[in-house]
C-alpha positions as CSV (number, residue, x, y, z in Angstrom):
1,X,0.0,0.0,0.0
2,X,1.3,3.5,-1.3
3,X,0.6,6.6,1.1
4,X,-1.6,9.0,-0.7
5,X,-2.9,12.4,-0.5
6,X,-5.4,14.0,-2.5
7,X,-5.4,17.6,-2.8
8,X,-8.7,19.7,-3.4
9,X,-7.5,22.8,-4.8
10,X,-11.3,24.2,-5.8
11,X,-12.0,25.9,-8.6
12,X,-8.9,25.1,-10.5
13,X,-8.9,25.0,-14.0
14,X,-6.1,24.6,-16.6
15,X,-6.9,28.6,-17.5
16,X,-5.9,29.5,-14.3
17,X,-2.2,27.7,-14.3
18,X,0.7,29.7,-15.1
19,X,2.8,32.6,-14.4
20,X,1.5,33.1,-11.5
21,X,1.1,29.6,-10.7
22,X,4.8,28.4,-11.1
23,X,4.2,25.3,-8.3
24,X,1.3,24.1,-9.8
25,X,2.8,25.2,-13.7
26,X,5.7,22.5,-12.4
27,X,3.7,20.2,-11.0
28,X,1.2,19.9,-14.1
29,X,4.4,20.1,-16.9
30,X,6.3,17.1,-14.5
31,X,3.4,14.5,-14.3
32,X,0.4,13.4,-15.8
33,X,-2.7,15.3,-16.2
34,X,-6.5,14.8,-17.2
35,X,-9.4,16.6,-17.1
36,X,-13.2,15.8,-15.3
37,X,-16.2,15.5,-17.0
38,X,-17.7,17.4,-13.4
39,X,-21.0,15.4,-12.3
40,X,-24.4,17.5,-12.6
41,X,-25.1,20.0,-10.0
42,X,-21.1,20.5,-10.2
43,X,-21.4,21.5,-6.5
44,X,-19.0,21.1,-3.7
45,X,-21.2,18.2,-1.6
46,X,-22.0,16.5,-4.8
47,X,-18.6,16.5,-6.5
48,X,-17.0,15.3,-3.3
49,X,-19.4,12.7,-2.6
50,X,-19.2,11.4,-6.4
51,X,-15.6,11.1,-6.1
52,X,-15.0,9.0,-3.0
53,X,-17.8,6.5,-4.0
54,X,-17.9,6.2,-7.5
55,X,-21.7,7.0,-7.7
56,X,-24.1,9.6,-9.4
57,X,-26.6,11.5,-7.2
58,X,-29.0,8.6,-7.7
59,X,-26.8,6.0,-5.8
60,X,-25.3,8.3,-2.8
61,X,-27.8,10.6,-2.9
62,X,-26.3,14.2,-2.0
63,X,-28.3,16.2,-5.0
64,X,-26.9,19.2,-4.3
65,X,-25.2,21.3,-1.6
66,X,-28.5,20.9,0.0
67,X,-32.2,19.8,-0.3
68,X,-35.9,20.0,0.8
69,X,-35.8,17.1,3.7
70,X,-39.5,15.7,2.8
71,X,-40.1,14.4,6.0
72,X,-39.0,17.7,8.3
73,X,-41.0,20.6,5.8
74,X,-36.8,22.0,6.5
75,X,-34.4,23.5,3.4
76,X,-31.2,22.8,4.5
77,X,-27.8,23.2,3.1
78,X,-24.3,22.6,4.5
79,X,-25.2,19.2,7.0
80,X,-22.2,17.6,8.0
81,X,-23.3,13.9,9.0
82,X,-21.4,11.6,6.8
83,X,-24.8,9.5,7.0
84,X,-26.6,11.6,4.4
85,X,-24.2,9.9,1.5
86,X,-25.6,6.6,1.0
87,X,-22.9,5.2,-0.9
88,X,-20.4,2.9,0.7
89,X,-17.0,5.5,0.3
90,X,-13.6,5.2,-0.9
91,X,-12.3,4.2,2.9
92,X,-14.3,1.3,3.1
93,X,-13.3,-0.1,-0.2
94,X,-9.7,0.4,0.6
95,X,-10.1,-0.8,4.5
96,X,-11.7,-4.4,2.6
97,X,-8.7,-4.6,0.7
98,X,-6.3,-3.8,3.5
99,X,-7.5,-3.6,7.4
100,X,-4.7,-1.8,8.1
101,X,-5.7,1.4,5.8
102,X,-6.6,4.4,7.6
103,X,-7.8,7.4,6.2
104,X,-8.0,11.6,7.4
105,X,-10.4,13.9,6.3
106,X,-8.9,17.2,6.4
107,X,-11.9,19.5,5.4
108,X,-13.6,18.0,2.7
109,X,-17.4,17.8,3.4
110,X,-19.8,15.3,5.4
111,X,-16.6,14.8,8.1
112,X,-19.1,14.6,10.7
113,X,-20.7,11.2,12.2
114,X,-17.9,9.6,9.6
115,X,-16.2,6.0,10.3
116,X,-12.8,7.6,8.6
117,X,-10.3,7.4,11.1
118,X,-9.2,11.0,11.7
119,X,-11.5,14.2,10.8
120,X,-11.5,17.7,11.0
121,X,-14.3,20.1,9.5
122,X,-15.4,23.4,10.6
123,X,-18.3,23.7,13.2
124,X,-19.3,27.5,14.9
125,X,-20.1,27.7,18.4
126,X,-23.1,28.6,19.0
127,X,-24.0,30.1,22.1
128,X,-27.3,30.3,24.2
129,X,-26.3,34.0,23.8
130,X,-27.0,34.1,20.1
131,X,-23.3,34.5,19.4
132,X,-21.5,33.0,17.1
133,X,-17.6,31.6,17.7
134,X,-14.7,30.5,15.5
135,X,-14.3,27.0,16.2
136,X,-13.7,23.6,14.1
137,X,-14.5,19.8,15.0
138,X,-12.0,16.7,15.2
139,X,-12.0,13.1,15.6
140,X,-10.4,12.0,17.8
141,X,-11.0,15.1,19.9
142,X,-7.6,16.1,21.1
143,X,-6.4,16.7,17.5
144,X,-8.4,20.0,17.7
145,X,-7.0,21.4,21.0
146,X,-3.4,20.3,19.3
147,X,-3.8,22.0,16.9
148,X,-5.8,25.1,17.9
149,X,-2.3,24.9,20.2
150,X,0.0,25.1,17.6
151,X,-1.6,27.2,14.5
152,X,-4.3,28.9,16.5
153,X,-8.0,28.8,16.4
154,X,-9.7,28.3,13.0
155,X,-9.9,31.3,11.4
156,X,-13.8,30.8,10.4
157,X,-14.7,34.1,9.3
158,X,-11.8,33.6,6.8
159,X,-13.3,30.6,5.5
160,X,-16.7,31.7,4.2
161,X,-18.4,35.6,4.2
162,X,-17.2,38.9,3.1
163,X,-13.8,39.1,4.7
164,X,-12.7,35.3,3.5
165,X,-8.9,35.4,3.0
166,X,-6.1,32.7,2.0
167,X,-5.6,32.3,6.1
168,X,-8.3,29.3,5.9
169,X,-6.6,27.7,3.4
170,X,-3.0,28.2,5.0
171,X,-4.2,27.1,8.5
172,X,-6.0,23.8,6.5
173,X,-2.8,23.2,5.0
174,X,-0.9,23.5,8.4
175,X,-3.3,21.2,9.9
176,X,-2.4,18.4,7.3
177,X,1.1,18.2,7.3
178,X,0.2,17.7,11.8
179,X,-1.9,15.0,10.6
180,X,0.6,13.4,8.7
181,X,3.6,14.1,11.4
182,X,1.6,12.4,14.0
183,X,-0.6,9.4,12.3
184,X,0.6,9.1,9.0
185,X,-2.6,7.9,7.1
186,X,-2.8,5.6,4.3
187,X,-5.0,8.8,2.8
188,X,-5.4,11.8,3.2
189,X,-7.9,14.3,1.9
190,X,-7.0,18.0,1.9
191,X,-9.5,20.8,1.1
192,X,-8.2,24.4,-0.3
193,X,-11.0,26.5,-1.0
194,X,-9.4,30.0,-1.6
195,X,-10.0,30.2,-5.4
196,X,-13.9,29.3,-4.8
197,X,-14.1,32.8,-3.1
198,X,-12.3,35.4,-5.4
199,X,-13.6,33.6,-8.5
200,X,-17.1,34.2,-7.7
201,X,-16.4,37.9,-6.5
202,X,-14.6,38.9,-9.5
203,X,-15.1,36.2,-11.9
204,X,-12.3,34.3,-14.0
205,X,-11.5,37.0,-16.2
206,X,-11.2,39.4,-13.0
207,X,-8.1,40.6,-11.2
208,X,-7.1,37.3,-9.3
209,X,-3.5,37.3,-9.3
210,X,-2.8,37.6,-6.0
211,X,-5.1,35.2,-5.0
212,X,-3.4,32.9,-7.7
213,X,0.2,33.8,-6.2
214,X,-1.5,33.0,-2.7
215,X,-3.1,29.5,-3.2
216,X,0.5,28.4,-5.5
217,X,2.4,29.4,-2.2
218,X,0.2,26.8,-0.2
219,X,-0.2,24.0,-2.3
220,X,3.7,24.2,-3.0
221,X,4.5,23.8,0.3
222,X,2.0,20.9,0.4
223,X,3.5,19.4,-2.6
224,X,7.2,19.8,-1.4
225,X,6.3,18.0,2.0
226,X,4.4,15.2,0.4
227,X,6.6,14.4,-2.2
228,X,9.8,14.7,0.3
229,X,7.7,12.0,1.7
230,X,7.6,9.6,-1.0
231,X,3.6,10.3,-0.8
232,X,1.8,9.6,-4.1
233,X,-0.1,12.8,-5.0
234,X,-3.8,13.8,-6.7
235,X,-4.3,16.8,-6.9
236,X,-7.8,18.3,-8.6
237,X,-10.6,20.3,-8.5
238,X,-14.5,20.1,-8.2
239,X,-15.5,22.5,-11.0
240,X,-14.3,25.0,-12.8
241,X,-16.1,28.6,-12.1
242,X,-17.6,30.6,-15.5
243,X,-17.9,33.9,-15.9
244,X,-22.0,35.1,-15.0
245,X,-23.6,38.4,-15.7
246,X,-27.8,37.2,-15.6
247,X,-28.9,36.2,-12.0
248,X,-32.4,33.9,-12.2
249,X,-34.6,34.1,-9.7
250,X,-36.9,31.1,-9.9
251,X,-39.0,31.4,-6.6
252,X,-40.0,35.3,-8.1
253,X,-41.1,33.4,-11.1
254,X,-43.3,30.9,-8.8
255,X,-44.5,34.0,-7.3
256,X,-45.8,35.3,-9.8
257,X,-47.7,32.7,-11.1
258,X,-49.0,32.1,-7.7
259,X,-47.1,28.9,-6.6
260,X,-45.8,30.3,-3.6
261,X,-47.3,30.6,-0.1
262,X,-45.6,33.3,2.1
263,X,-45.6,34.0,6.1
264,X,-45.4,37.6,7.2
265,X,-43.8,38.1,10.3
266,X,-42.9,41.3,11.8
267,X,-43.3,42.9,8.7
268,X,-40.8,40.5,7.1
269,X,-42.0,37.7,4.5
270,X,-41.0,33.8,4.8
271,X,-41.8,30.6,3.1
272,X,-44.4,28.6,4.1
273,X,-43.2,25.0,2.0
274,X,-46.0,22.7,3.3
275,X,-48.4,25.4,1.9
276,X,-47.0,26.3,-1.4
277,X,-48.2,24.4,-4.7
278,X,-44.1,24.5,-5.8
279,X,-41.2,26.6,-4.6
280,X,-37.2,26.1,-5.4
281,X,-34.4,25.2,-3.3
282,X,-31.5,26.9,-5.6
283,X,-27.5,26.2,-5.8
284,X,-25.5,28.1,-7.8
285,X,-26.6,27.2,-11.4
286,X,-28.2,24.2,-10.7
287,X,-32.0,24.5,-8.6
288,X,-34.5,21.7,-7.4
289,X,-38.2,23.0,-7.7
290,X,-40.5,20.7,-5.3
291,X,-44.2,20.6,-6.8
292,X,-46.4,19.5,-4.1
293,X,-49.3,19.3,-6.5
294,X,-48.2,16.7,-9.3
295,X,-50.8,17.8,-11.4
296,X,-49.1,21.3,-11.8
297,X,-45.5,19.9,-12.8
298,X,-46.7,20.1,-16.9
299,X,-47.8,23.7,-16.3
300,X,-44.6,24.6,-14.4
301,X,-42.3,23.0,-16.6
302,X,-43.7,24.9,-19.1
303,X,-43.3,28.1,-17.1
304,X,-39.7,27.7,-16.4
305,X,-38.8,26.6,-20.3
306,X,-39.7,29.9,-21.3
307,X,-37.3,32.0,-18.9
308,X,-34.4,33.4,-20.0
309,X,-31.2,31.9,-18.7
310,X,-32.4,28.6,-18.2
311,X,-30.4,26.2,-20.1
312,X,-32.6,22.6,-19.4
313,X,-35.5,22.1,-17.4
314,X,-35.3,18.3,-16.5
315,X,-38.5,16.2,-15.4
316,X,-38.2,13.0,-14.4
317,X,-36.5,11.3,-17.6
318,X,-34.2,14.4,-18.0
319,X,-32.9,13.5,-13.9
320,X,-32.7,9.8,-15.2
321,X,-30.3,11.0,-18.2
322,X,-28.0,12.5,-15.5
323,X,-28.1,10.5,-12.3
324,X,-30.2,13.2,-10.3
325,X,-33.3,10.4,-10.1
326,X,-33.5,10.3,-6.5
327,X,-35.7,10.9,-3.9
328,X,-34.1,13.6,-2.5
329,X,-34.5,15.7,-5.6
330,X,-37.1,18.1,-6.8
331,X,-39.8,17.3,-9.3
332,X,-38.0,19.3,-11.9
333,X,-34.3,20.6,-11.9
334,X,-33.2,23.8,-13.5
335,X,-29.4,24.4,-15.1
336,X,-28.9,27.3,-15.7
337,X,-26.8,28.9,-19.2
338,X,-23.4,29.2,-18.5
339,X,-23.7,32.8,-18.3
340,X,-26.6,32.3,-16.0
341,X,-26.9,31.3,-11.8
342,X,-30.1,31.2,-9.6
343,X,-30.9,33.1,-6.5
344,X,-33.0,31.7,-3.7
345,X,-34.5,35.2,-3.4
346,X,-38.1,35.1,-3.0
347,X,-39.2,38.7,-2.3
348,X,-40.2,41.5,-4.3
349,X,-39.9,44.8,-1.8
350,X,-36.5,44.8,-0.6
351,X,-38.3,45.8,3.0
352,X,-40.3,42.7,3.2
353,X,-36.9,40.9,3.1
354,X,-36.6,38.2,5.6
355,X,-34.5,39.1,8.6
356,X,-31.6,36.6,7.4
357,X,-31.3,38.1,4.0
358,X,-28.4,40.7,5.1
359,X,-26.7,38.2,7.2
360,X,-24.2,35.4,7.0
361,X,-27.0,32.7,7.4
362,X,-26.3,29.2,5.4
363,X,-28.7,27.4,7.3
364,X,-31.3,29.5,7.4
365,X,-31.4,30.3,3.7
366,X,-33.4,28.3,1.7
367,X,-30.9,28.4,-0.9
368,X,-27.5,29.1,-1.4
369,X,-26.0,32.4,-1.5
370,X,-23.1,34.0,-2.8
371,X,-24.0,37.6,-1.7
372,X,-22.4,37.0,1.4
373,X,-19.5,37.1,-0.1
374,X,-20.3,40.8,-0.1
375,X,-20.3,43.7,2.0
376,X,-23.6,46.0,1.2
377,X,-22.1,48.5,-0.9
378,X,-24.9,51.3,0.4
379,X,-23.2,50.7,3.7
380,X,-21.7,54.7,3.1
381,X,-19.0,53.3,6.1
382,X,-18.9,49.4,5.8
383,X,-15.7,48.9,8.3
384,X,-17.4,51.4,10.7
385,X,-20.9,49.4,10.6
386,X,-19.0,46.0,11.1
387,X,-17.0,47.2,13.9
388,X,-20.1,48.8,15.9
389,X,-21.9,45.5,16.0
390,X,-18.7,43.4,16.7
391,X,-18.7,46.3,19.6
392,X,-21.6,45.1,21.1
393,X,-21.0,41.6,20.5
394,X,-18.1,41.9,22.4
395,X,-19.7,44.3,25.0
396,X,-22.5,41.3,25.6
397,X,-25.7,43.0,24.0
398,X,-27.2,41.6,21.1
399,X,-26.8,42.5,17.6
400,X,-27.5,41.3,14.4
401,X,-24.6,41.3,11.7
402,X,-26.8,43.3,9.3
403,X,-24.1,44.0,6.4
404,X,-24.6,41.2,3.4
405,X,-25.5,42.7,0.1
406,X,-28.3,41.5,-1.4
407,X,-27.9,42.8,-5.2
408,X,-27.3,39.7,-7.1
409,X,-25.5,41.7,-10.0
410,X,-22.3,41.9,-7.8
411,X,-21.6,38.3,-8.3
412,X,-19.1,37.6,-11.4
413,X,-18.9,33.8,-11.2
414,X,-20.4,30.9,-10.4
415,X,-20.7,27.5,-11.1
416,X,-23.0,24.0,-11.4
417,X,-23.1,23.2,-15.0
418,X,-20.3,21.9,-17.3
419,X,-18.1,24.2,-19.3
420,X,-18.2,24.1,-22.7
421,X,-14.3,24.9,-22.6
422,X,-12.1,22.1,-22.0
423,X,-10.0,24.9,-20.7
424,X,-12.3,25.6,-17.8
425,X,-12.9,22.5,-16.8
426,X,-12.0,20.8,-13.5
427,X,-8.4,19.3,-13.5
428,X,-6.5,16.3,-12.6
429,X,-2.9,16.0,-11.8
430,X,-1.1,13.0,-10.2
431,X,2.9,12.3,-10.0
432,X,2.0,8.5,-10.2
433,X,3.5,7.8,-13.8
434,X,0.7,6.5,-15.3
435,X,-0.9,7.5,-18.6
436,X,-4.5,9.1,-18.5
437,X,-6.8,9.7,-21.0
438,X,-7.9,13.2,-21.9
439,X,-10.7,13.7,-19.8
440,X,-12.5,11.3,-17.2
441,X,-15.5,10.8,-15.6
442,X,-16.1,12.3,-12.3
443,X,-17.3,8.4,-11.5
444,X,-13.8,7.1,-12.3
445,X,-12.0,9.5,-9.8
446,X,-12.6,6.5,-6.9
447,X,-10.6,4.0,-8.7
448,X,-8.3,6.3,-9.4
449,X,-7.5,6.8,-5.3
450,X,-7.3,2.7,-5.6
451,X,-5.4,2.6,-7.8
452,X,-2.8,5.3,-6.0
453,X,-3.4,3.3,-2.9
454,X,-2.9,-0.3,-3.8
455,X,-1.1,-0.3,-7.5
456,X,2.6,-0.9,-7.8
């Protein structure tokens, strides 16, 4: 068995490697490359749990980043339990092979309630006090306080929200090489999401080199460590992000054909699910529309074929084309065109927005949201309006973080669909000498980490 480590470096494409990339311009001249054929909703929870198991959607079942859970009337998005993927994973194929594999999650998703041996993945305190704290969970337990030790807390509000920064990703990296210094797994998976935040800010054709010169500087002091190591390396990516200019907003659309059933509560609007005939959960370019009334999924399929920016509307034989037919899904799915991405926003008076809207709020969304990526540009003094509230956060009163934009037009990139351009698709580069074709499956990404593990 061959020590490997596979390296999520997200978002990158071969468009993005080069002169400020020399690590990764190394890396990809030295060794063989492919590229993915990303699986449909090309989405973080979906790509991640197609490539340790093998499996589309309609075998492991993670549809999206999130869903409508049927039998709690809840949208959620971002759970962590490693039971929601229904697939057996990577781990266990390798662990039948050889009990003594062990495997280490360091930050990819669904690291939570997992049978891999080591784990880390990041989890807020929240307090009775409606605070929320920087703070990450390990398996075993001690491997946080080591860490938090050595590198520091977590640095949460660097890894998602408007001031992310390439901190998360350097302290992510830090925490691998501990993991391999002290238990030296057969696997390891390592997360690097910096790219995934400046890409949809400022789009692929935007000014990213820093951010490129930032995440080359981390991944090349992963890949000198590893390789000093004798470690077999994949490195990849989930998706590649495309520019977008045309926000969709498919729960307005609903609304306006009277699909949706809305709560007002202190003057703000909320959806009621169990009472609406249809309403959509959306995720970047990809977005589920539950029909409680299957007598109205004709008519609403027909509604959302004649929008603008929507690519494919897919009913049940369309899901079964791409591996979304599962229960978990919505009666139709929308992809969006490439220059195209759906908002979850629901509203229509920007003072009858729920109360969440402005705020950092994944799980309260019902949908996922890239304008908190954003400060509100009407804020005339955004730093000043930030600092109050952490003021009386830290002073003990309550506050709500009230700064998100929520003008959809700000966002540059996104992503969910498949490229047309081979050049902004998700890559693959491993320094195990074997040939590959030009492009794989994201289904054949499993065997590959077999084949790293367990080939001579």
């Amino acid at each position: 068995m061959h020590n490997t480590v596979m390296i999520d470096v997200v978002g990158l494409t071969r468009a993005l490697i080069g002169e400020h990339t020399p690590n990764l311009q190394r890396f990809l001249d030295g060794h063989s490359n492919t590229n993915i054929e990303p699986v449909i909703p090309a989405v973080t929870c979906t790509a991640q749990s197609t490539y340790l198991t093998g499996k589309l959607p309609r075998e492991h079942g993670i549809v999206g980043n999130g869903w409508y859970f049927r039998e709690l009337n809840e949208v959620w998005l971002w759970r962590q339990s490693n039971k929601l993927v229904e697939a057996p994973k990577v781990w266990h194929m390798a662990k039948a092979r050889d009990p003594s594999f062990t495997c280490a999650n360091t930050f990819w998703w669904y690291a939570m309630a997992t049978d891999a041996d080591i784990t880390l993945t990041p989890r807020p305190l929240y307090l009775a006090d409606g605070r929320k704290l920087p703070d990450c969970y390990s398996y075993p337990l001690d491997v946080r306080e080591a860490l938090e030790t050595k590198l520091g807390k977590f640095p949460l509000f660097q890894f998602w929200g408007p001031a992310t920064h390439i901190k998360s990703s350097e302290w992510i990296a830090d925490a691998a090489i501990y993991v391999e210094e002290h238990y030296q797994p057969s696997l390891q998976l390592v997360y690097l999401p910096h790219l995934d935040y400046c890409l949809q800010r400022v789009g692929p054709e935007g000014d990213i080199a820093q951010d490129l010169r930032d995440i080359d500087r981390v991944v090349g002091k992963l890949l000198d460590f590893f390789q000093q190591r004798g470690h077999r390396i994949l490195l990849l990516s989930e998706y590649g992000i495309m520019p977008v200019s045309n926000p969709v907003h498919p729960n307005r659309i609903l609304r306006d054909a009277g699909m949706l059933s809305l709560k007002v509560d202190l003057g703000c609007e909320y959806l009621d699910y169990a009472s609406c005939t249809a309403f959509a959960v959306s995720d970047h370019q990809i977005c589920h529309v539950y029909v409680q009334q299957p007598e109205k999924i004709s008519e609403i399929k027909a509604l959302f074929e004649n929008q603008p920016g929507i690519a494919r509307v897919l009913d049940d034989e369309g899901k079964r084309e791409l591996g979304l037919d599962h229960p978990r899904s919505g009666e139709l799915v929308l992809l969006a065109e490439e220059n195209s991405w759906f908002t979850y926003y629901y509203w229509k008076e920007e003072a009858r927005a729920p109360d969440f809207a402005r705020c950092v709020e994944i799980h309260k969304k019902p949908g996922y949201d890239p304008c908190e990526l954003f400060l509100d540009p009407r804020l005339r003094f955004p730093k000043l309006s930030v600092g109050a509230r952490i003021a009386k956060k830290l002073a003990g009163f309550r506050y709500v973080m009230d700064v998100i934009a929520t003008d959809p037009y700000l966002v540059k990139g996104q992503h969910g669909v498949s490229s047309s351009s081979p050049h902004a698709q998700p890559v693959l580069i491993s320094n195990y000498g074997k040939n590959m074709p030009e492009r794989i499956a994201a289904t054949d990404v499993c065997e590959l980490i077999l084949q790293h593990l367990f080939e001579e």
